[in-house]
N, C-alpha and C positions, 0 to 999 in steps of 0.2 A: 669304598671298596665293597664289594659284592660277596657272598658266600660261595659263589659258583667258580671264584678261582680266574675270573676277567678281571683286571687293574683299571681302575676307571678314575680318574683324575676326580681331585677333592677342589671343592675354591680353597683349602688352606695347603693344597702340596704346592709344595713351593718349586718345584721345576715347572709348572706351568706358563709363569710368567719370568724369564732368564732376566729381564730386566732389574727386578724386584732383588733377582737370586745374586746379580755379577754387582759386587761391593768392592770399588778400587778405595780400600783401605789405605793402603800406604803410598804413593812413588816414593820409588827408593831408589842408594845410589845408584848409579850405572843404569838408569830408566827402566828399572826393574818394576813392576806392577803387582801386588799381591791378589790373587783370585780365589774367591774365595765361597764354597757353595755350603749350605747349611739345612739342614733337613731336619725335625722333631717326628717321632711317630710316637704314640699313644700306643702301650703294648698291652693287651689284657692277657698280663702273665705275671710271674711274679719277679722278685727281683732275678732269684737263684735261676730260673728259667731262661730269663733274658739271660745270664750272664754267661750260662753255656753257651747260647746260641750265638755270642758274641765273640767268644774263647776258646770254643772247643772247637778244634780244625777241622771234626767231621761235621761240628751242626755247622760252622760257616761254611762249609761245601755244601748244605741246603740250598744258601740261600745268597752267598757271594758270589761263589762261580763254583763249576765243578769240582776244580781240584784245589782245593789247600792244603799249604804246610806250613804249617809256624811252629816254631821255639818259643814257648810264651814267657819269655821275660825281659829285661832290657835288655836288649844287644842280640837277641835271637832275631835268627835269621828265617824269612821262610819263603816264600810264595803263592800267588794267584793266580789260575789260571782264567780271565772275564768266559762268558758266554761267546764272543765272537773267535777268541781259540790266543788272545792276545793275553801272553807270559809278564803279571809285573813279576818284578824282585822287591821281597823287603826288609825292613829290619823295624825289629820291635823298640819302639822309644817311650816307652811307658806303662805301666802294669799297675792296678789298683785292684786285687782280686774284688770282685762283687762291685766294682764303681765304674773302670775304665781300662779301655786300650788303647794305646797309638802306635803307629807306626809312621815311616816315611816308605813308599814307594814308588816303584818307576817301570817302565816297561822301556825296551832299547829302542823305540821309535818316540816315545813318550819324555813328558819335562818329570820331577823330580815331585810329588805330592806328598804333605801332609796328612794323615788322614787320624782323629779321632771318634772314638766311639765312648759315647757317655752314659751311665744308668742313674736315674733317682728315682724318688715315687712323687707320683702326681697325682691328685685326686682321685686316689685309690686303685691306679695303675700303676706302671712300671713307664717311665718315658725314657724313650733312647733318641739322645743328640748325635749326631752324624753331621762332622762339620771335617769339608776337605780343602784344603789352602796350595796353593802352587805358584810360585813366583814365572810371572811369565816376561822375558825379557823384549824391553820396549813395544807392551803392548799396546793397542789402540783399544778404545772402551768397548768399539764391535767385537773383538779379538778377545776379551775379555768376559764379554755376555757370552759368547758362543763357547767359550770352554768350559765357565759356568751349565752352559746349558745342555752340555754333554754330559756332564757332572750329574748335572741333575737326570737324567734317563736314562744312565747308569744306577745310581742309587734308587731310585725309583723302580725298574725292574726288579732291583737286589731287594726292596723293602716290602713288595710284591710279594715276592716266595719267601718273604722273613714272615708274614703276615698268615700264609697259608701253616705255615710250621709252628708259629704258638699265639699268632689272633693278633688284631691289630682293632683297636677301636676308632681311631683318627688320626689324621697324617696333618702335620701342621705347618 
């Protein structure tokens, strides 16, 4: 990543290659396919930092999408609105003040995702795990890489302007 605020692909960001990224995990009953994309960024911030920027509805309208709302605890309810104007809904499935968030959400054209967001310290950084799961039913492994790999230019735009809002030293 550049200081001039252009996203320029790392060899370790992992949406570059959708191959690497789409992991059929599990087939499950009913020929259901877990999909599964997974992102590390290196934050040069501190924990407390990250963990606003993680939790708090106005810094994720930084750098998730414009508009957020969430109830941050398990069972709160909130919303997304992405960059291209697409509405998910969601609900809170997990709360670690200063560790972690999760959610499940969906957008009404959209399948049903998991999405976790994780902090620890990494050699002397803040590293944030972004890891999103979606059951897609009777997929095929192209079908599979390609949601991955939507997955991933989604969160890579979003890790773009996380980057710009409290520094990012490598994307992994």
């Amino acid at each position: 990543m550049r200081r001039d605020d252009t996203p320029r692909s790392s060899p370790h960001d992992r949406c570059d290659d959708p191959d690497r990224d789409a992991r059929l995990d599990a087939q499950l009953d009913g020929g259901a396919t877990e999909a599964r994309f997974e992102q590390i960024v290196d934050l040069d911030a501190s924990i407390e930092a990250a963990w606003d920027a993680i939790s708090d509805p106005s810094e994720l309208a930084n750098w998730l999408g414009p508009v957020v709302e969430l109830d941050l605890r398990p069972g709160g309810r909130g919303r997304v609105v992405d960059d291209d104007g697409t509405i998910r809904q969601l609900v809170i499935t997990d709360v670690r003040a200063g560790e972690q968030v999760a959610w499940h959400w969906w957008s009404d054209a959209g399948e049903l995702s998991s999405v976790e967001l994780r902090l620890d310290r990494h050699d002397g950084h803040t590293r944030l795990h972004i890891i999103e799961t979606t059951l897609l039913p009777s997929a095929t492994p192209d079908v599979v890489r390609a949601h991955v790999h939507g997955c991933g230019r989604r969160w890579s735009a979003a890790t773009s302007r996380l980057w710009c809002r409290v520094g990012t030293v490598a994307f992994a």
